[in-house]
PLY file of the C-alpha trace (Angstrom):
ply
format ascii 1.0
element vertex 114
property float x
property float y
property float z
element edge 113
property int vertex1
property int vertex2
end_header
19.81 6.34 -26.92
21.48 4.69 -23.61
20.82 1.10 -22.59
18.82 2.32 -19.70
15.94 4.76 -21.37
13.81 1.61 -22.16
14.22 0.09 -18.37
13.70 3.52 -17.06
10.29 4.36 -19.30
9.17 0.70 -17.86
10.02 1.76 -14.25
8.22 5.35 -14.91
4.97 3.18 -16.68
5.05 0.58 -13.45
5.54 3.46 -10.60
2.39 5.52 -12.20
-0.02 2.53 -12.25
1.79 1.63 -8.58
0.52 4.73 -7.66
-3.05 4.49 -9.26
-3.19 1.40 -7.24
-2.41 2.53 -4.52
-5.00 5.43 -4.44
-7.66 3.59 -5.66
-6.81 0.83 -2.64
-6.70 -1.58 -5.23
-5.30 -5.07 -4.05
-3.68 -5.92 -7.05
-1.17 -2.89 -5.79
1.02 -6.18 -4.72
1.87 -7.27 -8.49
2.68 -3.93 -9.39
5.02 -3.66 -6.60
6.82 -6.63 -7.41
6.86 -5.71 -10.67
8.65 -2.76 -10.00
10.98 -3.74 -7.95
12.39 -6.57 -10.68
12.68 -3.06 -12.69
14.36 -1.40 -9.97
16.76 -4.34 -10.09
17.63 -4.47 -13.37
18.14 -0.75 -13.70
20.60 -1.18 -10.45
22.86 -3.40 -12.35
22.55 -1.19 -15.63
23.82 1.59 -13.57
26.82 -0.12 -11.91
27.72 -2.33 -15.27
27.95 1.42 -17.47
26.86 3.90 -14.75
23.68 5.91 -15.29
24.56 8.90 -18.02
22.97 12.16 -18.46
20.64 12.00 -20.56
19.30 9.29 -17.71
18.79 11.87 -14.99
15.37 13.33 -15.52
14.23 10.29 -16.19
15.67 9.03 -12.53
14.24 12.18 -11.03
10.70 11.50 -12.21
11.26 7.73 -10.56
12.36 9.12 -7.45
9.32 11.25 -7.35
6.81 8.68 -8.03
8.28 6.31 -5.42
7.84 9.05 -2.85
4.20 9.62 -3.75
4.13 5.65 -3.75
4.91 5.71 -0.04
3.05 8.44 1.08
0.00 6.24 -0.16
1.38 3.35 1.59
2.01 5.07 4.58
-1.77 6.75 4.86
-3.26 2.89 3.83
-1.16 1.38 6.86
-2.50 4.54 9.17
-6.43 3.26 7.57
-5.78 -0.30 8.20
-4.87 0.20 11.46
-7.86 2.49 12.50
-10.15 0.15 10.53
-8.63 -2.94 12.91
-8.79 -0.76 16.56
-12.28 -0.10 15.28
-13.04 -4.24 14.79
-11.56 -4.65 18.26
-15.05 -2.40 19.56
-17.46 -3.72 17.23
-16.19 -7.59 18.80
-16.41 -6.16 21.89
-20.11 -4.99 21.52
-20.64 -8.14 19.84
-19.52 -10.66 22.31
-21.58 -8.11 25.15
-24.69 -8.77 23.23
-24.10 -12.44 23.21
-23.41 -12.24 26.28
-26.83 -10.55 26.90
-28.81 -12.79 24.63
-27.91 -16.05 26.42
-28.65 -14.75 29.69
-31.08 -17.03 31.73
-32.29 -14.33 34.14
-34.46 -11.89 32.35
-34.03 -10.13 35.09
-30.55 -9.37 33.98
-32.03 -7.30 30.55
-34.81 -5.49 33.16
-33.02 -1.90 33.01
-35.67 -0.79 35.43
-34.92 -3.04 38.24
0 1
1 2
2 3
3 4
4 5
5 6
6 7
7 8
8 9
9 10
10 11
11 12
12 13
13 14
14 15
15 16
16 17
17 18
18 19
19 20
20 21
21 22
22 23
23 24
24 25
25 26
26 27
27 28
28 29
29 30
30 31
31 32
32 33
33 34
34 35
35 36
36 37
37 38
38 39
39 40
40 41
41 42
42 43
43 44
44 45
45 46
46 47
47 48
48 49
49 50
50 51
51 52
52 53
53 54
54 55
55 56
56 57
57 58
58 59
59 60
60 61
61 62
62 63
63 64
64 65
65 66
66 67
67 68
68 69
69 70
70 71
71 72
72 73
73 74
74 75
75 76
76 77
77 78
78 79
79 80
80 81
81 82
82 83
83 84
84 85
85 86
86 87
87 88
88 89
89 90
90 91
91 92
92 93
93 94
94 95
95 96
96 97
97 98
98 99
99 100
100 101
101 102
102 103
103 104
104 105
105 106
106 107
107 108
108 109
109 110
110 111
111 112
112 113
């Protein structure tokens, strides 16, 4: 048993619920994060006190893949949050229109006929 198979089934544990997170849009997405980056860390400097052996590799792999799935999520939230705040930008257009339109002094200026 290497030094590292502990850190590394902590960093597979925190990238699957990371993940989970992520796909369920789940806010708290941010602690997990940070918590896996302090395991990121820590693995880093395992790896370049004793290097990362063999046994170590699949383990790695299955990291790897989880982080990628991890930032494919990211990536489609950021692509969401930005559609969701070009649609606000209508909706306070329309809004500040209709102010705009309740306020008005003329009543003539809400006669669509005239």
């Amino acid at each position: 048993m290497s030094v590292l198979d502990r850190p590394l089934s902590e960093l597979a544990a925190a990238s699957e619920e990371l993940l989970q997170l992520l796909r369920r849009r789940d806010p708290q997405y941010l602690e997990a994060l940070e918590r896996r980056q302090r395991l990121l860390e820590q693995i880093r400097q395992l790896c370049r006190e004793g290097g990362a052996p063999p046994s170590a590799r699949a383990a790695l792999e299955r990291v790897r893949q989880l982080g990628e799935a991890c930032e494919q999520e990211a990536r489609a939230m950021r692509r969401e949050a930005a559609e969701a705040l070009a649609g606000l930008g209508a909706h306070e257009q329309m809004a500040a229109s209709l102010e705009r339109l309740a306020a008005a002094a003329e009543p003539a200026l809400l006669d669509v006929r005239a």
